[in-house]
NUGUVEX-793365 format. One record per atom (N, C-alpha, C): residue in one letter; x, y negated, z. Coordinates in steps of 0.1 Angstrom, whole numbers, plus 5000, padded with zeros to 4 digits. Example, Ala and Ser with C-alpha at 12.3 -4.5 7.8 and 13.67 -1.06 7.14 Angstrom:
BEGIN
A513250575078;A512350455078;A513250335078;S512850225071;S513750115071;S512950005079;
//
This chain:
BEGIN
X500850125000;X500050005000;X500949875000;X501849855012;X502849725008;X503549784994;X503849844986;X504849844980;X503549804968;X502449824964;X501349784957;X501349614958;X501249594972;X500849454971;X501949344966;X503449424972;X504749324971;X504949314951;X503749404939;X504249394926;X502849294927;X501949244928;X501249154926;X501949084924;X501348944916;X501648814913;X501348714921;X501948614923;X501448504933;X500148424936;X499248494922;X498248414924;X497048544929;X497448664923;X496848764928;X496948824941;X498048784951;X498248744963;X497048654968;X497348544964;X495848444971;X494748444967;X494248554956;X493148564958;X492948664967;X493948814967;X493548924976;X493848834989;X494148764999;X494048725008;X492648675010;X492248585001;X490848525004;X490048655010;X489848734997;X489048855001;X489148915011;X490348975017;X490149065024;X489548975039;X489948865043;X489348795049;X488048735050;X487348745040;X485948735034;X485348845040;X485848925038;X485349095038;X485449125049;X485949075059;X486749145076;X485749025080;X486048945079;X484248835084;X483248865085;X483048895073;X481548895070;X481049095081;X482149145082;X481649285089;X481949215107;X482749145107;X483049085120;X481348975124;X481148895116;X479648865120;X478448915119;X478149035117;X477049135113;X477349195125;X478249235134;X477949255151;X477149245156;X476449305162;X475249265171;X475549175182;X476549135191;X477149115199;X477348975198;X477648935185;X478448775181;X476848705177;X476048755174;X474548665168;X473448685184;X472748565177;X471448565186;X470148645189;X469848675203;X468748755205;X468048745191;X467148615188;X466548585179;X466948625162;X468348665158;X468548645141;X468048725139;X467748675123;X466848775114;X467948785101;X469448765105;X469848795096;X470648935092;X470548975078;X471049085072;X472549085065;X472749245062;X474249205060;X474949105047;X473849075037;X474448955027;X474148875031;X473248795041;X473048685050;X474648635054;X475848755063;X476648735068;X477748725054;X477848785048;X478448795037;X478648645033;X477348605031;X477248505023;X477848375036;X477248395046;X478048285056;X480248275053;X480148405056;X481348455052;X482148415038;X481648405029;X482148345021;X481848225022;X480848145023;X480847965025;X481247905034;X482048005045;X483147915055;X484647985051;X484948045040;X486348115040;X486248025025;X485747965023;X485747905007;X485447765013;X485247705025;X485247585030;X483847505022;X482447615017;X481847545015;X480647425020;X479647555030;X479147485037;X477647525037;X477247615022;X475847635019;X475347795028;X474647815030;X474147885041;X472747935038;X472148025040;X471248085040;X470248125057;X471448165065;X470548125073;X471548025082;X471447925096;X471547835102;X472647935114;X473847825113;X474447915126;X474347915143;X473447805143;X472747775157;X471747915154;X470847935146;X469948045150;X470048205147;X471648185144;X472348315134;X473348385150;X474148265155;X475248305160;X475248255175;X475548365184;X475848265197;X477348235198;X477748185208;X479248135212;X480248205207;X479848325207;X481148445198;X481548405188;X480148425185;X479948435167;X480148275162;X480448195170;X480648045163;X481748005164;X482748085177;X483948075177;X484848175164;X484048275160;X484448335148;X484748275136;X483548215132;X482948095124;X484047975123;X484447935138;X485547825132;X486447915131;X487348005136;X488348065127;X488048075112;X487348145107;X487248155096;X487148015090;X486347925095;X486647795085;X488447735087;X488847765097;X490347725098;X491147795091;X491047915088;X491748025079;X491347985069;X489947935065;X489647905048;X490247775046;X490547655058;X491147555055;X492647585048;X493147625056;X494747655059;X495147745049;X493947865046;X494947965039;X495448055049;X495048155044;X495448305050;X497148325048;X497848295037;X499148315035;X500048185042;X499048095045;X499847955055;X500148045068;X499448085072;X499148135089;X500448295087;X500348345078;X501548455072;X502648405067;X503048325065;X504548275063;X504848215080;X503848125082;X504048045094;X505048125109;X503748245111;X504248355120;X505748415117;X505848445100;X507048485096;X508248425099;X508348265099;X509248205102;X509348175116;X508248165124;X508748135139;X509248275140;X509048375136;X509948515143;X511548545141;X511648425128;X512748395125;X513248505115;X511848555111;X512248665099;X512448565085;X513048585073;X513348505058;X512348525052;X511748435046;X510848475033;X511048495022;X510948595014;X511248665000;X511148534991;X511748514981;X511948414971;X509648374965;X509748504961;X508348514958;X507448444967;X507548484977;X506548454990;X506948304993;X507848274993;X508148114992;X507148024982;X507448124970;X506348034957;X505148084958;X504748184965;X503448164968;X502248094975;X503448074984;X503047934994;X502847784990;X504147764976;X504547634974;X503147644959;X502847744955;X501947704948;X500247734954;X500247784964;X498947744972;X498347584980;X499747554979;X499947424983;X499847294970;X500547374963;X500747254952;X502147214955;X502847234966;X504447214971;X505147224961;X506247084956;X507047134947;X508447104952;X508647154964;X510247094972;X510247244975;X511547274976;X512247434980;X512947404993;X513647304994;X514347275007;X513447315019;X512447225020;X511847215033;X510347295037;X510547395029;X509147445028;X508947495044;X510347555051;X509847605066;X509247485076;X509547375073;X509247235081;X507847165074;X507747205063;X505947185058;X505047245063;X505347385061;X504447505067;X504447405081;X505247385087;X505147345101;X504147225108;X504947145098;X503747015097;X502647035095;X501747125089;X500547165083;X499747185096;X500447255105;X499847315122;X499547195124;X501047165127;X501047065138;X500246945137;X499946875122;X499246775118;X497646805120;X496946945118;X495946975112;X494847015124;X496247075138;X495247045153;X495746915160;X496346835155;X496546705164;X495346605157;X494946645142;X493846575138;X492646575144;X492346735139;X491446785151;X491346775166;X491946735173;X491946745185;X491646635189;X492846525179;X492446365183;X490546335178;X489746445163;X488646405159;X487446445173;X487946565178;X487246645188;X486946545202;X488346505205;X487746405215;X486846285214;X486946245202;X486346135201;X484546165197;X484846265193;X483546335193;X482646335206;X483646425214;X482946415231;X482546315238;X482946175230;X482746055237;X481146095233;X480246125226;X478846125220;X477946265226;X479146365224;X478146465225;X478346555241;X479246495245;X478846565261;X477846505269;X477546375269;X476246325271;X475146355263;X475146405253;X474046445244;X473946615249;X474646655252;X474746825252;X475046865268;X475646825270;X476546825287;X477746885282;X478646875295;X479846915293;X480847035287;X480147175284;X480247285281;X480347285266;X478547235263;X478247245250;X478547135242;X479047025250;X479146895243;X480546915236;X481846995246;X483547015237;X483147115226;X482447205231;X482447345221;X481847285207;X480547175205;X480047145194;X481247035190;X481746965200;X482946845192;X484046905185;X484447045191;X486147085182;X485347155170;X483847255173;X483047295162;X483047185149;X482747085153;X482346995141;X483946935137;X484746925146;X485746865140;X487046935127;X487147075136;X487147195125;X486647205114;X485547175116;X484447215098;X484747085090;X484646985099;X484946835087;X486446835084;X487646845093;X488346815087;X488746945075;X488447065078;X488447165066;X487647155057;X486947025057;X486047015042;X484947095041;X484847195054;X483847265054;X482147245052;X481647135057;X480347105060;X479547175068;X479947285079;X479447355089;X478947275102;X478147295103;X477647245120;X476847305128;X476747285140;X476047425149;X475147325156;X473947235146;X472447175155;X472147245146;X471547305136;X470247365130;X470247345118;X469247355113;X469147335094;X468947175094;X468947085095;X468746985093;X470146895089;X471346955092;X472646925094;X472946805100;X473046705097;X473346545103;X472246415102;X471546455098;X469646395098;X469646315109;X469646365121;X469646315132;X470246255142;X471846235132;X472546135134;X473546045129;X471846015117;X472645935109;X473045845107;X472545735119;X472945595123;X473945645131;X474045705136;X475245715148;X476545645139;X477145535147;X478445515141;X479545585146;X480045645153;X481145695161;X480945795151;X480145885154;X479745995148;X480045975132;X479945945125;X479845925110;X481445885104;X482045755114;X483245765110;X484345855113;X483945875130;X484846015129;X484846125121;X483746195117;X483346235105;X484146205089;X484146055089;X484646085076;X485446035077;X486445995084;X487845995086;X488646125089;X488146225091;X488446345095;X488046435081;X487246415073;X486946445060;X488046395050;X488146255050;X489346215040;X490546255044;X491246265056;X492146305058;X492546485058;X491146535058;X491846675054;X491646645035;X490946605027;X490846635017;X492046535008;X493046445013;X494246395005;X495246515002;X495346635007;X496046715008;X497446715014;X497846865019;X499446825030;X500146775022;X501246805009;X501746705004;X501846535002;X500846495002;X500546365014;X500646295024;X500046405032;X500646355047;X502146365046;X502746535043;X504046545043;X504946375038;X504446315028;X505246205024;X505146095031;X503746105037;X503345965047;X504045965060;X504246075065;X505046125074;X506446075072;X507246145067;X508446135063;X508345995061;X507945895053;X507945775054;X507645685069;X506745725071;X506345655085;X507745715093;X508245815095;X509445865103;X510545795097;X510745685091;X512045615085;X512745755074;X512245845070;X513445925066;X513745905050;X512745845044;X512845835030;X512345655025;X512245605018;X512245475016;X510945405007;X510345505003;X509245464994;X508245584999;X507345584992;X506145694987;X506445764977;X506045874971;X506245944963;X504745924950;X505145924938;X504445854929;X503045944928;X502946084934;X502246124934;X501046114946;X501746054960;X500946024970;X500445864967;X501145764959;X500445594957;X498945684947;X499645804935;X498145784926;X497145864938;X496945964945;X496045944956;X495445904963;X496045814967;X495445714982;X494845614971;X495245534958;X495245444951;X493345494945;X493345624942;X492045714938;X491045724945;X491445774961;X490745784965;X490245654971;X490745564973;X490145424976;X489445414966;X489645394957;X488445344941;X487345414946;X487445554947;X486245644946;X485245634956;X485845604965;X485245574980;X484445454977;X484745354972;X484345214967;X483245184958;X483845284948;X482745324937;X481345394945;X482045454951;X480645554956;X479645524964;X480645454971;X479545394980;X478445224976;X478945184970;X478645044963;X477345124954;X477645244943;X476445254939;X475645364945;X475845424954;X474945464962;X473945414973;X474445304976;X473645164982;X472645114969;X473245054960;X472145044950;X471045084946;X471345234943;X470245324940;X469345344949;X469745364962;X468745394972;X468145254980;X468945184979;X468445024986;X467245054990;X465745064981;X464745034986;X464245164984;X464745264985;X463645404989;X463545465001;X462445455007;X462445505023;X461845645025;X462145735012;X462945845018;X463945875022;X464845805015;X466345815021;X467245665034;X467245545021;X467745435039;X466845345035;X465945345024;X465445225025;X464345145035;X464145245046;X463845175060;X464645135073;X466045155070;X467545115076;X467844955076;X468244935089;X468644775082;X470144835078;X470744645069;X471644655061;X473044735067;X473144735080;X474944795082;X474544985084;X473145015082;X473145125088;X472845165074;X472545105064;X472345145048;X473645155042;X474645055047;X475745075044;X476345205049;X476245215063;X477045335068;X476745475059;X475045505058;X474845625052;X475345645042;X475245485031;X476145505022;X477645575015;X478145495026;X479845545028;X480145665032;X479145765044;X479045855048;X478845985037;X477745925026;X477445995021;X478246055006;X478845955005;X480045934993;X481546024997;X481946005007;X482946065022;X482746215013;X481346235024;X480446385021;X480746445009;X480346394999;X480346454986;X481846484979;X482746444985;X483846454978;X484946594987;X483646704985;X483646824989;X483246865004;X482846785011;X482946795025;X481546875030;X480146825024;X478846905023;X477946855037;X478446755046;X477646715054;X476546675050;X475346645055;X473746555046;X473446475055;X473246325061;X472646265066;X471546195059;X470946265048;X469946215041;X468946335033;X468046295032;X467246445026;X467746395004;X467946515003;X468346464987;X467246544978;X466246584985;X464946624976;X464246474976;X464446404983;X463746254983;X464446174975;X466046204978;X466646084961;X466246044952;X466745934947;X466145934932;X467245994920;X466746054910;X467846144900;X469046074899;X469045934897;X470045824894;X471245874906;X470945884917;X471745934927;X472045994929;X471346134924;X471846284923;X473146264914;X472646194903;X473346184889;X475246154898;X475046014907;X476145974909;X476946094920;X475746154927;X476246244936;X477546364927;X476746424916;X477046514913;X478746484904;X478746364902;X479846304892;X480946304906;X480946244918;X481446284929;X481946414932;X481246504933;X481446614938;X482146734930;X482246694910;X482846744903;X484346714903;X485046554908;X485746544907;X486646594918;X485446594929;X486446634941;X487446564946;X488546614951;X489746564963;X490946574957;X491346584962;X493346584956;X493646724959;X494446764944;X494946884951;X496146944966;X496247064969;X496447104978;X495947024990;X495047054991;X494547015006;X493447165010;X492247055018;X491047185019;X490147125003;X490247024999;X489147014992;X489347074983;X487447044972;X487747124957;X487647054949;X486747104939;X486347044928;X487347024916;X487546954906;X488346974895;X489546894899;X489646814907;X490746744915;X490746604907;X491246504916;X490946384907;X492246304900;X493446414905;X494446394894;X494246394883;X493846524881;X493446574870;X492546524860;X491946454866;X490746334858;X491546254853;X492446204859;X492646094860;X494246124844;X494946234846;X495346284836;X494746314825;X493346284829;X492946334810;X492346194805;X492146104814;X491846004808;X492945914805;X494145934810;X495445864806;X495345914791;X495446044790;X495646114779;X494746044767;X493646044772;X492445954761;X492545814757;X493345764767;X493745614764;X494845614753;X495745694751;X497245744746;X496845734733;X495145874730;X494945884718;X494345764711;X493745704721;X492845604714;X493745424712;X495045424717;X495945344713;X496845404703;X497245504704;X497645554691;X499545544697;X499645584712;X500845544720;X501645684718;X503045714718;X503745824711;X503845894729;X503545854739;X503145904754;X502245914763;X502145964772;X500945984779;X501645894794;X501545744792;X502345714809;X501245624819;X501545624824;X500845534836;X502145454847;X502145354845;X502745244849;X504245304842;X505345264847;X506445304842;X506545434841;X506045514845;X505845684843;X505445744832;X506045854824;X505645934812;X505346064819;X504046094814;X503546254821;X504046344812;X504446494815;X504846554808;X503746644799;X504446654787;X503346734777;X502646864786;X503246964796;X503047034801;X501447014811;X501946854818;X501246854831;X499846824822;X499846774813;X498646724805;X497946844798;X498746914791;X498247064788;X497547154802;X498247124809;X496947204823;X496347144828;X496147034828;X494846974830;X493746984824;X494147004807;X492947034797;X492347154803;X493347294804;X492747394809;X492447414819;X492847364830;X491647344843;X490247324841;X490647204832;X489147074829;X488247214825;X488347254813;X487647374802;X487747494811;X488247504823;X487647674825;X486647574838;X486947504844;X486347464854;X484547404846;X484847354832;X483347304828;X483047434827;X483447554819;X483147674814;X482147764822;X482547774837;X482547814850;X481247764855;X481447634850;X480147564855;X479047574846;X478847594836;X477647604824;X477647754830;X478947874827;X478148014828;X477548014844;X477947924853;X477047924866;X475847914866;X475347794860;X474247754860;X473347804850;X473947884840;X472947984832;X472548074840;X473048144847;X472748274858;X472148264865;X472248134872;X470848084882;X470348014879;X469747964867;X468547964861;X468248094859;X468748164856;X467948304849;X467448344858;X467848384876;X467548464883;X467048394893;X466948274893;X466148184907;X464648174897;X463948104911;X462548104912;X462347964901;X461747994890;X461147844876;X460747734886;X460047744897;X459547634901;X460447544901;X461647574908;X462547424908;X463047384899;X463447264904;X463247184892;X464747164888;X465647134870;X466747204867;X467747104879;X467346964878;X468246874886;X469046934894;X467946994901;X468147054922;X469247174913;X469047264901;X469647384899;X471147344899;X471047234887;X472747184884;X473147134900;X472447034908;X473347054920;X473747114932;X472747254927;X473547374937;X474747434931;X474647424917;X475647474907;X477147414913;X476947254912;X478047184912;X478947184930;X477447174937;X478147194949;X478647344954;X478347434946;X478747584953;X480547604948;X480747554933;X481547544926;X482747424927;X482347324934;X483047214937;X483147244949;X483147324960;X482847404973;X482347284984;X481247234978;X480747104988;X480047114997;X479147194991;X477847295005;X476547175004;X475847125000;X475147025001;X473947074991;X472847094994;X471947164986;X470347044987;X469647094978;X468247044975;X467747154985;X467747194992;X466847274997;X466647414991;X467347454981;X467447564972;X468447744983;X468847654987;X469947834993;X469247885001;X468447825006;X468047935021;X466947995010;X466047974999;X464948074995;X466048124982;X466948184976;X468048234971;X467248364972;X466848434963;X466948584956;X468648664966;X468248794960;X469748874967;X470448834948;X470148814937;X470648774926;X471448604925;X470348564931;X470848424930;X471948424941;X472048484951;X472848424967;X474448484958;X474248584949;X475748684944;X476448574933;X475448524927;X475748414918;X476348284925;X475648244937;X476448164942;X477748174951;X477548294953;X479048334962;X480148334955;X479948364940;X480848384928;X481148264929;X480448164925;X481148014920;X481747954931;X480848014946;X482247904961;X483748044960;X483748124955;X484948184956;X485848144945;X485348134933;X486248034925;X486547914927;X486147834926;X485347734931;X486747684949;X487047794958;X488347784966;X489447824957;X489347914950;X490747984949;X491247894933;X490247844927;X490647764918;X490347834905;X489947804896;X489647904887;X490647934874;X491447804873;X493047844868;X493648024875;X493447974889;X494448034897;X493748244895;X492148164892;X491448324892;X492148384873;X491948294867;X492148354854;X493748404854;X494448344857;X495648394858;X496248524864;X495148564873;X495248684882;X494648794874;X493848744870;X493348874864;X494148894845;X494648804847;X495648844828;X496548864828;X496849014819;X497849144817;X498149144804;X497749044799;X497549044784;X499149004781;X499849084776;X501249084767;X500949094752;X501148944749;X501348904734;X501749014724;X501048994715;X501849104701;X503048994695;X504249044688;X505348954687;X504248844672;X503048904666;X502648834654;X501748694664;X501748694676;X500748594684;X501748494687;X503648514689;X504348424689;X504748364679;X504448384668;X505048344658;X504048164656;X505048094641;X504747964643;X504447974625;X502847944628;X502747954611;X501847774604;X501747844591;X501347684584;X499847634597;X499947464594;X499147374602;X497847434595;X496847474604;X495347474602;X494647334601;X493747354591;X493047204587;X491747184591;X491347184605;X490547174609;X489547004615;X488446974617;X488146834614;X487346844629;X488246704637;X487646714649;X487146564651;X485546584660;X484946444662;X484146404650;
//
């Protein structure tokens, strides 16, 4: 069995990692022991929990207040911490405090689960990743308890603060009040920015911090051109998002249009935070208006920066193909952005991200159209689609009435959808070229646009 796993490939490593931890969950919450007198749930119920906290998504079928007692929710944040982190983070991690070497291989399996492209310091990243990722949590948790030990009392008030601070800063969108998710506290300010300060900062990804760090610690002298186009993105996007998500909703009082103005603001910001994989709801989005869904879902496709917890198509990557479009449509002999030239390579995978990730998302949403209930309506389909697959967790009210067809369909797209679907296609291709596939023949005359 090790001698099977050590000829895998690096990406077929982090998918068998997801799984078998998917798999060892989902039989670890099906215990009678870890759930409530009360559940009525079955074993694709846990399954399905099991994958939407190991995939950091957030959609659920049944509620883990009425699914899980204290066991079963301290299970639940492990598993969302292992789906934050990465099963092979937590396996190198141990390996090196034991002061065992890591195999050349296993090094790059790490550095490309990460997105890591430094070899030097990989054992001091891995490290930072801990150390940064419970001092976040810890510092989110306390501040949490300023609200909820008076709301809860003192027991239930830490257990729900490190609960919720876990799930947000893993991008997860888990919480342990009920189906309603954050409804009922959606004015809360403390609540909302801890929230989504604890949201943005897991979803810029470690290579990020790693540089902000290092900088903040005097050790290097600038930023790294890859952490200014992040922070520089995700500000826009935050800006963007929230600016027209106030618009749209301004005067509808299903969602804030009975809020005065700083509390319309907050849901706003909150809710833009949210979508940029995180799956919290402090608003009902079967009362939206489409215009909002529209902006929601354009959010939630682009997602977060790579290597972090978040998903979605990444918004480098966006942001590389629209360099690239500007290139064509000036008629420029490069693809650059400020004094920087991107390489033909980095621009070539982004195309293929872009096209397996739209790919992924049309054969998604055929499937569950085919096998969900006609009544709903396609909007609410495309954004279960987009949030299962962008691993956001944020639903129309669609997952909890899920078919056992429709719930397999969605587990599919939050498993791609974590592991990346570059990273799934590459795992599963054995395909060795015939020498007539490398060869370089006359220019095809094909007519595009």
């Amino acid at each position: 069995m090790k001698h099977l796993f050590s000829r895998l490939s690096p990406a077929q490593k982090i998918i068998l990692s997801f799984l078998l931890v998917i798999f060892c969950g989902s039989l670890l919450l099906s215990l009678p022991w870890v759930q409530t007198a009360s559940s009525q749930a079955g074993y694709l119920d846990h399954l399905f929990t099991a994958v939407s906290m190991v995939c950091v998504t957030g959609l659920f079928t049944r509620s883990v207040v009425d699914t899980y007692n204290v066991w079963g929710q301290l299970l639940c944040m492990l598993l969302i911490q292992i789906g934050g982190l990465g099963i092979l983070t937590f396996i190198g991690f141990f390996t090196m405090e034991s002061r065992k070497k890591l195999s050349l291989k296993d090094r790059r399996i790490l550095r490309d689960s990460f997105s890591y492209g430094h070899n030097r310091t990989l054992g001091q990243f891995v490290r930072s990743i801990f150390i940064t990722t419970f001092a976040i949590e810890g510092l989110g948790a306390l501040l949490l308890m300023i609200r909820f030990i008076p709301k809860f009392g003192l027991r239930k008030g830490i257990f729900n603060s490190i609960f919720l601070a876990v799930s947000a800063f893993c991008n997860a969108g888990f919480d342990n009040f009920g189906n309603d998710s954050l409804l009922g506290l959606q004015t809360d300010v403390l609540v909302n920015i801890t929230l989504a300060l604890l949201i943005i900062t897991g979803g810029l990804g470690f290579m990020v911090w790693f540089d902000l760090a290092t900088k903040l610690g005097g050790k290097q002298k600038g930023l790294h051109f890859h952490t200014k186009v992040v922070l520089l993105l995700t500000a826009g996007l935050l800006v963007f998002g929230t600016v027209t998500s106030l618009w749209t909703e301004y005067n509808n009082p299903g969602t804030i249009g009975n809020l005065s103005f700083g509390n319309k603001l907050l849901v706003s910001f909150f809710q833009t935070v949210s979508m940029r994989t995180a799956g919290f709801a402090s608003i009902d989005y079967t009362a939206a208006r489409p215009v909002t869904l529209f902006i929601y879902l354009l959010q939630m496709f682009l997602g977060g920066a790579p290597g972090g917890t978040a998903g979605g198509l990444k918004i480098t990557t966006f942001l590389v193909l629209l360099l690239f479009a500007r290139q064509e449509i000036l008629g420029l002999p490069h693809t650059n952005m400020g004094r920087r030239t991107l390489a033909p390579q980095l621009v070539q995978k982004a195309f293929s991200v872009t096209v397996i990730f739209q790919l992924t998302f049309l054969l998604g949403l055929l499937a569950l159209g085919l096998v969900t209930d006609s009544s709903h309506r396609f909007i609410y389909l495309i954004f279960e689609t987009v949030s299962a697959l962008a691993t956001v967790g944020v639903t129309a009210n669609i997952t909890t009435s899920l078919n056992t067809a429709g719930m397999i369909v969605i587990m599919l797209l939050m498993f791609i959808g974590r592991v990346g679907p570059l990273t799934l296609m590459v795992s599963l291709n054995h395909y060795q070229p015939k020498k007539a596939a490398t060869l370089h023949y006359s220019k095809a005359d094909i007519m595009i646009g």
